[in-house]
C-alpha positions in Angstrom: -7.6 141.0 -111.1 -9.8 139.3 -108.5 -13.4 140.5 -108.1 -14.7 141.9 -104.5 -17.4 140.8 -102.4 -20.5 141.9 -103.6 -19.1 143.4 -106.6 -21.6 142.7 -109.8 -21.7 139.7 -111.7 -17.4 139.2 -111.4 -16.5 135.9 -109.7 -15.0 136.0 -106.5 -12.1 134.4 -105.2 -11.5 132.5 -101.4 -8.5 130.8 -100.3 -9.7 128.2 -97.0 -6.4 127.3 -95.4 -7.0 123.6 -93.7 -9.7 123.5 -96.2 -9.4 119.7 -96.7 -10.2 119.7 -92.6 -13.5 119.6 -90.7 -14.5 123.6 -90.9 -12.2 124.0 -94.3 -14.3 121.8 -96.1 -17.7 122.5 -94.9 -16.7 126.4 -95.7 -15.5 125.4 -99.2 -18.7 123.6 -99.9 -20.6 126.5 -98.5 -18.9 129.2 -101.1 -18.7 127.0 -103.7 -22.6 126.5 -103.6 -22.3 130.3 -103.5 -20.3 130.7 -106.7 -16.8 131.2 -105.7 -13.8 130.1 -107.0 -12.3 128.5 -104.0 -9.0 127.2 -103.6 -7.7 124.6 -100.5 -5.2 124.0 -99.1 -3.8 120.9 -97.5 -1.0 118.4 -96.8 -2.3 114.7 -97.9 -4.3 114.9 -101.6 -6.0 111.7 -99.7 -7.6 114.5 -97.7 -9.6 116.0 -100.4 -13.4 115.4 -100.4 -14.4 114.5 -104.3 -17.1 116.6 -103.8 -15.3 119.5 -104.0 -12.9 118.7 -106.5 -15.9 118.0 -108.6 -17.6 120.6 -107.5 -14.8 123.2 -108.6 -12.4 123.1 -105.8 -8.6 123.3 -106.3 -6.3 122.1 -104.0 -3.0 123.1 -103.6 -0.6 121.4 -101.1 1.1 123.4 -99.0 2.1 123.3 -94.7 1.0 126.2 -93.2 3.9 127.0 -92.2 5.5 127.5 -95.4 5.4 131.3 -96.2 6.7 130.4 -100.1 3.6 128.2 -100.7 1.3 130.2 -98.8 2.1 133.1 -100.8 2.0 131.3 -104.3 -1.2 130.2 -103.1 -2.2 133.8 -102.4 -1.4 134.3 -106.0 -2.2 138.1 -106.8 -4.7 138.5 -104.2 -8.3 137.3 -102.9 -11.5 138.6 -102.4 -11.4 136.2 -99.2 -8.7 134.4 -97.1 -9.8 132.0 -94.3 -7.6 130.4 -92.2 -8.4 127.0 -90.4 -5.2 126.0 -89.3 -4.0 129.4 -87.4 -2.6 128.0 -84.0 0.1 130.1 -83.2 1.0 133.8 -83.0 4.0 133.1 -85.8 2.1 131.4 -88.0 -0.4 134.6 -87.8 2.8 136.5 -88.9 3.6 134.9 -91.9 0.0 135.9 -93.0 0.4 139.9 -92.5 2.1 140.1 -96.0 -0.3 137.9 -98.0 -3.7 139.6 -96.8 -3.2 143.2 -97.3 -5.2 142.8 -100.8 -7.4 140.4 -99.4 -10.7 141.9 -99.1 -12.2 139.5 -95.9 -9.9 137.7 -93.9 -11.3 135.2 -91.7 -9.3 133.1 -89.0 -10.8 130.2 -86.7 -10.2 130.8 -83.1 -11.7 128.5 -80.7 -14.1 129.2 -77.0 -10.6 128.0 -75.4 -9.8 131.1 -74.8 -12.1 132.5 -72.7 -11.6 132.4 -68.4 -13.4 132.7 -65.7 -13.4 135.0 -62.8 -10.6 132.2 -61.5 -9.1 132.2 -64.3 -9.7 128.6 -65.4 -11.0 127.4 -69.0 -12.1 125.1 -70.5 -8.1 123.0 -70.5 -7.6 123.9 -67.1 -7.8 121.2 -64.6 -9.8 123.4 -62.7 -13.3 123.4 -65.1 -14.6 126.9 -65.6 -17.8 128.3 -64.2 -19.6 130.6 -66.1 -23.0 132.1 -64.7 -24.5 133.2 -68.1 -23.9 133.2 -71.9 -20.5 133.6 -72.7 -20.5 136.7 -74.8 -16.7 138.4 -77.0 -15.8 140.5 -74.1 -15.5 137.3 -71.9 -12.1 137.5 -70.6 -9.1 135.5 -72.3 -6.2 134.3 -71.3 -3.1 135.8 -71.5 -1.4 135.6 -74.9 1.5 132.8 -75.0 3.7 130.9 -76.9 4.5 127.5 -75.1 3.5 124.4 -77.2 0.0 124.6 -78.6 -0.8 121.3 -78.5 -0.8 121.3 -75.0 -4.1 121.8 -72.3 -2.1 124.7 -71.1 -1.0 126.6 -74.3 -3.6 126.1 -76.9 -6.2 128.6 -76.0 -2.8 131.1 -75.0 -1.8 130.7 -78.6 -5.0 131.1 -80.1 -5.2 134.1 -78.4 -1.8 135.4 -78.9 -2.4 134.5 -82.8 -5.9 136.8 -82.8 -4.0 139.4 -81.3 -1.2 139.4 -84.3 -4.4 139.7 -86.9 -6.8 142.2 -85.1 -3.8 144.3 -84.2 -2.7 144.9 -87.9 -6.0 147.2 -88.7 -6.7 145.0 -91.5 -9.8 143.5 -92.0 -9.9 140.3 -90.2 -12.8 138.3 -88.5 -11.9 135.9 -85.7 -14.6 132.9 -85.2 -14.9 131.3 -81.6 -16.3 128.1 -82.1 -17.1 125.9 -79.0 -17.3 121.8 -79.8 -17.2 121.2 -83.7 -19.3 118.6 -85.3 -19.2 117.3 -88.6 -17.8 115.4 -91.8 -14.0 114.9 -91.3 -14.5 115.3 -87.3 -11.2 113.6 -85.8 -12.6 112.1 -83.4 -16.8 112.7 -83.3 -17.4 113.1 -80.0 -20.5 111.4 -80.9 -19.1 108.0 -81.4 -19.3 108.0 -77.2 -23.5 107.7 -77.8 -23.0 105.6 -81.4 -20.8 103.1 -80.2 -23.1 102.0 -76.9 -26.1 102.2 -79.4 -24.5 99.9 -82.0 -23.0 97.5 -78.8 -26.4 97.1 -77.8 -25.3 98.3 -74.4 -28.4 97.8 -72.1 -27.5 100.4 -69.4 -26.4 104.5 -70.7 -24.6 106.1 -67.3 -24.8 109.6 -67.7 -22.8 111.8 -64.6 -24.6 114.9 -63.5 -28.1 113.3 -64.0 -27.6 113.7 -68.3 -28.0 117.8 -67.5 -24.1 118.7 -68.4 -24.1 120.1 -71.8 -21.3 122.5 -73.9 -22.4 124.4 -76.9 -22.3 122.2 -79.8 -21.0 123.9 -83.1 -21.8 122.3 -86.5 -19.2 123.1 -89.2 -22.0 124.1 -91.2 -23.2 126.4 -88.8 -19.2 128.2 -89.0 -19.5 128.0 -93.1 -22.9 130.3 -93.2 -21.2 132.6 -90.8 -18.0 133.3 -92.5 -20.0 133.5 -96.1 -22.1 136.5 -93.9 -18.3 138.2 -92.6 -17.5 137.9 -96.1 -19.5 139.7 -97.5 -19.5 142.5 -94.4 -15.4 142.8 -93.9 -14.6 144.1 -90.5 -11.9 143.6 -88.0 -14.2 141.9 -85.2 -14.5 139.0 -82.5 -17.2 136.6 -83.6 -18.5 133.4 -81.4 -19.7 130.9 -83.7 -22.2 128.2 -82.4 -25.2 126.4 -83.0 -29.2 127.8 -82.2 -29.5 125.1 -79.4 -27.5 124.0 -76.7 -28.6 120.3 -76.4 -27.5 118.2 -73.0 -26.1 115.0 -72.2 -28.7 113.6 -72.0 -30.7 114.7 -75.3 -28.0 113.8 -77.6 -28.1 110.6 -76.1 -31.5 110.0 -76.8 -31.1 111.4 -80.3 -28.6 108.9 -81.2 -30.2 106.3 -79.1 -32.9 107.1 -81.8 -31.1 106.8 -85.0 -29.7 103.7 -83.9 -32.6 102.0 -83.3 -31.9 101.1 -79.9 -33.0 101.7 -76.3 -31.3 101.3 -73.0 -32.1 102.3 -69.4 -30.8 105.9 -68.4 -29.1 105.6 -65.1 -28.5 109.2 -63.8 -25.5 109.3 -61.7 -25.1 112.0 -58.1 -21.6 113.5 -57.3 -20.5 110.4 -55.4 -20.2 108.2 -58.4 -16.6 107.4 -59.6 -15.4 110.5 -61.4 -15.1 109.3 -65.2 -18.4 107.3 -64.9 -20.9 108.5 -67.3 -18.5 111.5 -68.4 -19.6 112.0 -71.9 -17.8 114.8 -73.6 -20.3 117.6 -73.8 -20.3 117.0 -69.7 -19.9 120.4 -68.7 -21.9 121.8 -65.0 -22.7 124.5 -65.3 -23.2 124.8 -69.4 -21.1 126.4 -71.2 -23.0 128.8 -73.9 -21.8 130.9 -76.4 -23.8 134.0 -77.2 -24.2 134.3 -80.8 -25.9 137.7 -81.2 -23.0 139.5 -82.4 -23.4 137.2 -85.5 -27.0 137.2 -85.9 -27.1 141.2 -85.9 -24.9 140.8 -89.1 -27.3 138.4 -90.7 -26.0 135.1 -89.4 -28.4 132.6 -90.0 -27.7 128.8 -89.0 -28.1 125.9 -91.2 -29.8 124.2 -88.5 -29.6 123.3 -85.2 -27.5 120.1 -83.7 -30.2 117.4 -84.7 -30.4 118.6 -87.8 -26.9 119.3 -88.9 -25.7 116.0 -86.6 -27.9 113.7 -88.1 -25.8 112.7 -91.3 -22.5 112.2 -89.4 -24.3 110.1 -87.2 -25.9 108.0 -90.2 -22.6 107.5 -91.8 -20.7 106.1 -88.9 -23.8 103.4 -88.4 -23.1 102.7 -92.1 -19.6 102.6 -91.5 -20.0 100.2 -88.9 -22.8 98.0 -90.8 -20.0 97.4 -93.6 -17.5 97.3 -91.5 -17.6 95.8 -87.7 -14.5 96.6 -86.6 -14.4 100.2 -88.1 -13.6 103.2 -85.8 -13.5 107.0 -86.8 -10.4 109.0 -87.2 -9.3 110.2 -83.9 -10.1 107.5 -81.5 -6.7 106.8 -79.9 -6.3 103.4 -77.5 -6.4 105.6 -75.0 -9.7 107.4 -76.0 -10.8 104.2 -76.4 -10.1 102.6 -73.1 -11.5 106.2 -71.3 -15.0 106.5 -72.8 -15.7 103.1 -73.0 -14.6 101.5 -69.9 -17.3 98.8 -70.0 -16.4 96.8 -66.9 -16.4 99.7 -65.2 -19.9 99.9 -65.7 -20.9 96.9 -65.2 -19.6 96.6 -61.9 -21.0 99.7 -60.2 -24.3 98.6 -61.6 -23.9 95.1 -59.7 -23.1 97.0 -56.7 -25.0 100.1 -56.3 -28.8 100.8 -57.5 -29.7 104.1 -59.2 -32.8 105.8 -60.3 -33.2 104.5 -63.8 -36.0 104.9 -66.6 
């Protein structure tokens, strides 16, 4: 019979869902540093950091949607389920059954669904405007089940899925994340800063004069909050997010930094093509997750986004040292051709004089 948080010396249990992914596998790590047995699960055995399975881990490969193999990985019970790969309000269903003996159940939302007063978020073509930190009683959209994978029905399924777990009284945690950033990141939004850096570029555009920024959220940073809801089971809303809320134009110079490069910063007004100098964290006004809901539990961050960045960072310039042509998981053609429009670039610059340093 499985231990329970905080329960003597008996070895407790966790079950990460997705844990071969970005947040699964940063939370893995976490409890496995923290003497779990933990047990991941995943599709591709490719997936599967050798850390972990060094380090303990087990994996067992299973689709999420699979209620068989999610329940043989359930086994006889767990001291903690957390659930990585929760998009939908059916696949939140097909957990009910398994988690009633699970102590802690943990399930990653995502900021995506919070609104506005217009009602816009952060997939809306519209951009959302909020005038201060977004705290868990921000507005969400309305539950839904159209495709998930789509601008218009991920954060509605995310939101219908919390809605399944928090409604069944059971002891669930839902985690709001805002932009994710570490190992296994598909794509790093980073590689926008490390690929100018490495091309040497010799001019960084950055639109809204480098002051757009959207709070960063190291999978790290999620790991040392679910090992604190663990511990504390409760049916609450958590947001999850780094201690800093870094803009455009400090990650830039961060990166710039590490490697070892400089270029001019040409700060770009409203009248400058739209997708010049969008970088991804391009968001005006911020976008900033209050975290206090955490920290009164006894949330306390790894670090904050230099800190937890700087290895992913390192590794892609050693990727790319080995490896010219390399380019992270995640970077479609299309990606490609959108955040790195070079010519682009180069041509407003021959045509039109901006404030540089």
């Amino acid at each position: 019979m499985p231990g329970h948080a905080g329960w003597g010396s008996e070895v407790r249990s966790a079950l990460v869902i997705g844990g071969t992914g970005l947040i699964g596998r940063a939370v893995a790590r976490r409890l496995l540093s923290a003497g779990w047995q933990v047990t991941v699960t995943g599709r591709d055995p490719r997936r599967m950091p050798a850390d972990l399975a060094a380090g303990g881990g087990h994996l067992v490969l299973v689709d999420h949607d699979d209620p068989a193999g999610l329940a043989a990985a359930v086994e006889d019970g767990r001291d903690l389920l957390v659930d990585c790969a929760c998009y939908t309000a059916a696949q939140a269903r097909l957990l009910l059954p398994l988690i009633r003996d699970v102590s802690s159940t943990v399930m990653i939302s995502s900021k995506a669904v919070y609104v506005d007063g217009e009602g816009n978020h952060v997939n809306s073509a519209a951009p959302p405007r909020f005038d201060a930190a977004v705290t868990e009683q921000q507005a969400t959209l309305k539950p839904g089940d159209m495709p998930y994978n789509s601008p218009q029905g991920y954060g509605a399924n995310k939101v219908a899925a919390e809605l399944v777990l928090l409604d069944s009284g059971l002891p669930v945690t839902v985690l709001r994340p805002s932009k994710v950033h570490g190992e296994g990141a598909a794509p790093p939004r980073e590689w926008y800063f490390v690929k100018r850096a490495l091309d040497r570029r010799p001019a960084l555009l950055l639109a809204g004069h480098g002051k757009g920024a959207d709070h960063p959220s190291a999978a790290v940073n999620i790991a040392a909050l679910v090992e604190v809801v663990a511990e504390q089971p409760g049916r609450r809303i958590l947001n999850a997010a780094d201690p800093d809320v870094p803009d455009g134009l400090t990650i830039s110079r961060l990166i710039a930094a590490l490697a070892g490069h400089t270029w001019h910063e040409v700060f770009l007004d409203e009248d400058a093509p739209p997708r010049l100098g969008r970088h991804p964290w391009h968001r005006i006004p911020p976008i900033v997750l209050d975290t206090s809901a955490g920290q009164a539990l006894g949330y306390r961050p790894v670090g904050d986004y230099a800190a937890t960045v700087t290895d992913e960072i390192s590794r892609m310039i050693d990727q790319v040292a080995r490896h010219p042509a390399w380019t992270p998981s995640g970077i479609s053609p299309e990606a490609t051709a959108m955040w790195f429009d070079y010519a682009a670039e180069d041509s407003w610059l021959r045509t039109d004089a901006r404030p540089s340093i």
